[in-house]
TORTI-167680 format. One record per atom (N, C-alpha, C): x negated, y negated, z negated; atom name. Coordinates in Angstrom, 1 decimal. Atoms other than C-alpha are relative to their C-alpha. Layout:
N
r xx->X | yy->Y | zz->Z | site->CA
...
END
This chain:
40
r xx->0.3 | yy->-1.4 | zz->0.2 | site->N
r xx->13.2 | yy->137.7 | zz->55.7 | site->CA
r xx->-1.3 | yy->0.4 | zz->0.7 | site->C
r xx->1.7 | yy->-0.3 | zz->-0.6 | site->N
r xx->10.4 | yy->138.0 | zz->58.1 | site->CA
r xx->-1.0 | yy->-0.7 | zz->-0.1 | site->C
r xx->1.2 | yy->0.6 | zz->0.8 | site->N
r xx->8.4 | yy->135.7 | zz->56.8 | site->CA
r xx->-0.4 | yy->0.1 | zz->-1.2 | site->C
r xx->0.1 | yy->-0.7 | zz->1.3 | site->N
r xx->8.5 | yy->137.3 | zz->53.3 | site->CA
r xx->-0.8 | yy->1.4 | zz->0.4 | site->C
r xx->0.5 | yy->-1.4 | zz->-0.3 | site->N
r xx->7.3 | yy->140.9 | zz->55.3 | site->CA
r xx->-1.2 | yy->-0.8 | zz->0.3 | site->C
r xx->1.6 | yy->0.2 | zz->-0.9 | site->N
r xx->4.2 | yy->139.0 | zz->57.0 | site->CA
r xx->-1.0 | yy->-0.1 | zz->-1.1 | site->C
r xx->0.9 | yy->0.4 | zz->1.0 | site->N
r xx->3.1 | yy->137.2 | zz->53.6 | site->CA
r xx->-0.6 | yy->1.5 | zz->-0.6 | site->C
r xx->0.1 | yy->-1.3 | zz->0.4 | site->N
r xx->3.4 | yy->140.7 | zz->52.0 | site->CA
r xx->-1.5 | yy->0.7 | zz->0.3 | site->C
r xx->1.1 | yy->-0.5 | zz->-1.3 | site->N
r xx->1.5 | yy->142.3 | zz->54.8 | site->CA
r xx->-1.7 | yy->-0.8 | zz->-0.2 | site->C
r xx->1.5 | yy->0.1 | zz->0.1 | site->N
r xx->-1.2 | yy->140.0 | zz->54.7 | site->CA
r xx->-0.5 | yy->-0.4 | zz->-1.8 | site->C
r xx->0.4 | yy->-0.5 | zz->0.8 | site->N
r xx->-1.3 | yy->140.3 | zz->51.1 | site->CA
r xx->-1.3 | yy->1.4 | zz->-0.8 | site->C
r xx->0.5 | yy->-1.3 | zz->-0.2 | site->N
r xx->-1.9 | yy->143.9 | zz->51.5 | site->CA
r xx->-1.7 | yy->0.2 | zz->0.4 | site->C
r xx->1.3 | yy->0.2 | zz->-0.5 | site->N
r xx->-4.8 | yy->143.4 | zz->53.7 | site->CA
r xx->-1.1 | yy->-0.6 | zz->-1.2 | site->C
r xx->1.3 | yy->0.3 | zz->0.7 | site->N
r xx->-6.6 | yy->141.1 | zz->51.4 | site->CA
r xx->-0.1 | yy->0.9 | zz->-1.2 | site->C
r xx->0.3 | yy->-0.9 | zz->0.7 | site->N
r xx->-6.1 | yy->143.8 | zz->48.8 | site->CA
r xx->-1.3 | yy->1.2 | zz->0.1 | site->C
r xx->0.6 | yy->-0.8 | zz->-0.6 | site->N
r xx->-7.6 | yy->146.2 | zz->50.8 | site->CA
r xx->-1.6 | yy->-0.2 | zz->0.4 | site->C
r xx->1.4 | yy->0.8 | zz->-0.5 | site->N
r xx->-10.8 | yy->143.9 | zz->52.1 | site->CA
r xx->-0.7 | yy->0.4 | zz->-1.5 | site->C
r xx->1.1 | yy->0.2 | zz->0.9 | site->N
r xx->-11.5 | yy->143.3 | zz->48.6 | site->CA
r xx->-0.4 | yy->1.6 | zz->-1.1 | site->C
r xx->0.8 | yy->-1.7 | zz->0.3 | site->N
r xx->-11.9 | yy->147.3 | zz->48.0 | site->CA
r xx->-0.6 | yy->0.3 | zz->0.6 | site->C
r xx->0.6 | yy->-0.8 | zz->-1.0 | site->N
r xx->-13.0 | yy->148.3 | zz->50.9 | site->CA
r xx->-1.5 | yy->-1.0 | zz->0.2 | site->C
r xx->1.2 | yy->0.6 | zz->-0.1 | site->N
r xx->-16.0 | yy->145.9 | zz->51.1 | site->CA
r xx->-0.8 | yy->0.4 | zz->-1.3 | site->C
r xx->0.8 | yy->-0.8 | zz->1.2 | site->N
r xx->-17.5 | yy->146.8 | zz->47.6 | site->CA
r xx->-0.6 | yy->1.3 | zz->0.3 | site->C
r xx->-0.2 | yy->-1.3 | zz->-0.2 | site->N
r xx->-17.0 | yy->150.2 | zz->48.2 | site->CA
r xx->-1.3 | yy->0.4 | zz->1.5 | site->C
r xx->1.1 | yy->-0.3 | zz->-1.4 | site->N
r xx->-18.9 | yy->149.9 | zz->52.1 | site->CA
r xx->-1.1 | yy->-0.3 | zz->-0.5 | site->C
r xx->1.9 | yy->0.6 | zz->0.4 | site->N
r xx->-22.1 | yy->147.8 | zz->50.1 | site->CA
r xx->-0.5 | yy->1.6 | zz->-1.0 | site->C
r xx->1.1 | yy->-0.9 | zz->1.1 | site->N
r xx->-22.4 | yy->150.6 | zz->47.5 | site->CA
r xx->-0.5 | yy->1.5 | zz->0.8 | site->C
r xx->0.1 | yy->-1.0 | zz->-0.8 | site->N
r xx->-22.1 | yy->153.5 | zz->50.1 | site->CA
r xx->-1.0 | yy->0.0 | zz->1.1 | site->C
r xx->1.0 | yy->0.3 | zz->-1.0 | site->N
r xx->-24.7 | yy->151.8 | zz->52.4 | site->CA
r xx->-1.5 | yy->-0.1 | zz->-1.1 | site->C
r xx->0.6 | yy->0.0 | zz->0.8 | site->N
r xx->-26.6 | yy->151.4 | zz->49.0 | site->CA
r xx->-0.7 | yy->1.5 | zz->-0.6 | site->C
r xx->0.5 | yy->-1.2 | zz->0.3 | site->N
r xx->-26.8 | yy->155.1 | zz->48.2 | site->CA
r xx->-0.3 | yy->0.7 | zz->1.2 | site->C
r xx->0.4 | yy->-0.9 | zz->-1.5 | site->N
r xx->-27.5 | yy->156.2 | zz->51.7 | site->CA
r xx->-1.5 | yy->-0.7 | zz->-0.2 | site->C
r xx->1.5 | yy->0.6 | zz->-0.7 | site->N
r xx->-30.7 | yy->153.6 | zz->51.9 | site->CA
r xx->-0.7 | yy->0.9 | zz->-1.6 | site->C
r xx->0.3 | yy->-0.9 | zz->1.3 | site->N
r xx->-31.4 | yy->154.9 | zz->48.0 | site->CA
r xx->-0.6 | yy->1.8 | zz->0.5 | site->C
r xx->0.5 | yy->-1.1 | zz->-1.2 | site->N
r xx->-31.2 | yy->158.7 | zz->50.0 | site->CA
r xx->-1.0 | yy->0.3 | zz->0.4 | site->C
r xx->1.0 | yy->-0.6 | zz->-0.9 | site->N
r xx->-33.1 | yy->158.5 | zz->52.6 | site->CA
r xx->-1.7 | yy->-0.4 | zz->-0.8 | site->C
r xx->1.6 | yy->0.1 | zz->0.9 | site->N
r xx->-36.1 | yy->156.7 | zz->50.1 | site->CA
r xx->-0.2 | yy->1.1 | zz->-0.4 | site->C
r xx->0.6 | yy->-0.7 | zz->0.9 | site->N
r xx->-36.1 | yy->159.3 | zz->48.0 | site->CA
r xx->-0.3 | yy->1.5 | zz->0.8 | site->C
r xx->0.5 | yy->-1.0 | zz->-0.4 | site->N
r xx->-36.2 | yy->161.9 | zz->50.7 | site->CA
r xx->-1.3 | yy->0.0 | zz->0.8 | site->C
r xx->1.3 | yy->0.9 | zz->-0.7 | site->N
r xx->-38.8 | yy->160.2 | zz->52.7 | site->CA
r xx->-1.0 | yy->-0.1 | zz->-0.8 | site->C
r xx->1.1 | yy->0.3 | zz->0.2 | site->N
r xx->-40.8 | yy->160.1 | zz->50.4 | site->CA
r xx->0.4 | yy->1.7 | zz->-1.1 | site->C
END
């Protein structure tokens, strides 16, 4: 039983990694985007 909740669990996580990292490049993407276009 508790080695069924762990797998789960770190299921979860790699779910989450592989949104949450797209998500952090494109957001660091339209900030550098941003500040170009205000800077200049």
């Amino acid at each position: 039983m508790n080695k069924k909740k762990v797998n789960r669990f770190t299921f979860d996580s790699r779910i989450d990694y592989g949104l949450i990292l797209p998500a952090f490049m494109l957001i660091l993407i339209g900030l550098y985007a941003l500040y170009v276009a205000v800077s200049h």
